[in-house]
Wavefront OBJ file of the C-alpha trace (Angstrom):
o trace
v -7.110 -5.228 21.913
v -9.272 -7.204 24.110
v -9.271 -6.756 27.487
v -9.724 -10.320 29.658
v -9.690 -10.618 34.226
v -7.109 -13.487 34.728
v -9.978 -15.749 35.787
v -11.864 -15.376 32.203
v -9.189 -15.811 30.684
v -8.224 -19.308 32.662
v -12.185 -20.535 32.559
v -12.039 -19.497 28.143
v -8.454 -20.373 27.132
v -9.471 -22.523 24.539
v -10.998 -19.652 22.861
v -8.261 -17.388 23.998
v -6.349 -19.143 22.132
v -8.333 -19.432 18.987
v -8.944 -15.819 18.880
v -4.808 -14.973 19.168
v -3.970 -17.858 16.495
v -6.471 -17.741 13.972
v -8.185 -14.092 14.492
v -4.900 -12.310 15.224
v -6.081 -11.092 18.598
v -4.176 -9.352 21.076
v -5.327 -10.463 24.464
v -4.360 -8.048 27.950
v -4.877 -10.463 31.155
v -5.670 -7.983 34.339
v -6.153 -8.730 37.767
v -7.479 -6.247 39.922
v -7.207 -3.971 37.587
v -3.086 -4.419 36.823
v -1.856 -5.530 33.598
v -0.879 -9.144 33.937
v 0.557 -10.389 30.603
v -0.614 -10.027 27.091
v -0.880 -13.235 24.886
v -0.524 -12.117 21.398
v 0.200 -13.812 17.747
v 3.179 -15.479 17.090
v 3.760 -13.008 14.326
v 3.503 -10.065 17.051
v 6.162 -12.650 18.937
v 8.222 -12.592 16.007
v 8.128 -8.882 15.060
v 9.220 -8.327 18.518
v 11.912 -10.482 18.815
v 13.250 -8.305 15.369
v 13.656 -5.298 17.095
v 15.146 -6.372 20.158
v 17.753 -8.030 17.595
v 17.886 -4.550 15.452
v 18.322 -2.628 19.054
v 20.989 -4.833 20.107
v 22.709 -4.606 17.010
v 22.320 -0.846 17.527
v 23.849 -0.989 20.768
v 27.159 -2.930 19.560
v 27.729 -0.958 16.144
v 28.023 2.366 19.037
v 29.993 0.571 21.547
v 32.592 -0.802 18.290
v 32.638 2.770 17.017
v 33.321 4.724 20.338
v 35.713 1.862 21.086
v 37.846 2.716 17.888
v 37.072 6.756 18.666
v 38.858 6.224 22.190
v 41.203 3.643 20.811
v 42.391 -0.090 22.136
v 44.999 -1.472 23.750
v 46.675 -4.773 23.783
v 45.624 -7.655 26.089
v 49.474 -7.815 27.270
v 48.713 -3.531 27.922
v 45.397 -4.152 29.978
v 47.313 -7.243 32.457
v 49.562 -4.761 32.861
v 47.285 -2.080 33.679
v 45.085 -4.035 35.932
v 48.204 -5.826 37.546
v 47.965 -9.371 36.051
l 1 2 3 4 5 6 7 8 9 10 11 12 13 14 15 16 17 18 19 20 21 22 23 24 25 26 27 28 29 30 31 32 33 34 35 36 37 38 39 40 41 42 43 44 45 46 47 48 49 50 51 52 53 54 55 56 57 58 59 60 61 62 63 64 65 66 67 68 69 70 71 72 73 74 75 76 77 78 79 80 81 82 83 84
């Protein structure tokens, strides 16, 4: 990974650029020594965007099945219970 100061990055981003898109960089802005951002390739983007999908779908297959393990009630049964 290359390591860039937020102003080398702003005076080069032209070449930033290049080297993400076409030499499959992975680019770590800093200022001051703290971690800014990270510009990365779009298939990084994309792999990334997978897994948030695959850990969401995670989350609502455990949420349907301890939903069926504690069982449902009606809509008519929660008004009543919440005094609608």
């Amino acid at each position: 990974m290359i390591e860039k100061t937020a102003s080398e990055a702003r005076q080069n981003f032209a070449e930033l650029i290049n080297q993400v898109a076409f030499g499959g960089e992975r680019v770590m802005i800093h200022r001051h020594g703290k971690e800014l951002a990270a510009v990365v390739p779009m298939g990084d983007l994309s792999l990334l965007n997978d897994l948030e999908t695959r850990i969401d779908l995670d989350d609502a297959r455990n949420a349907l099945k301890e939903a069926q393990e504690q069982g449902t009630v009606s809509l008519e049964e929660l008004k009543q219970q919440l005094g609608l």
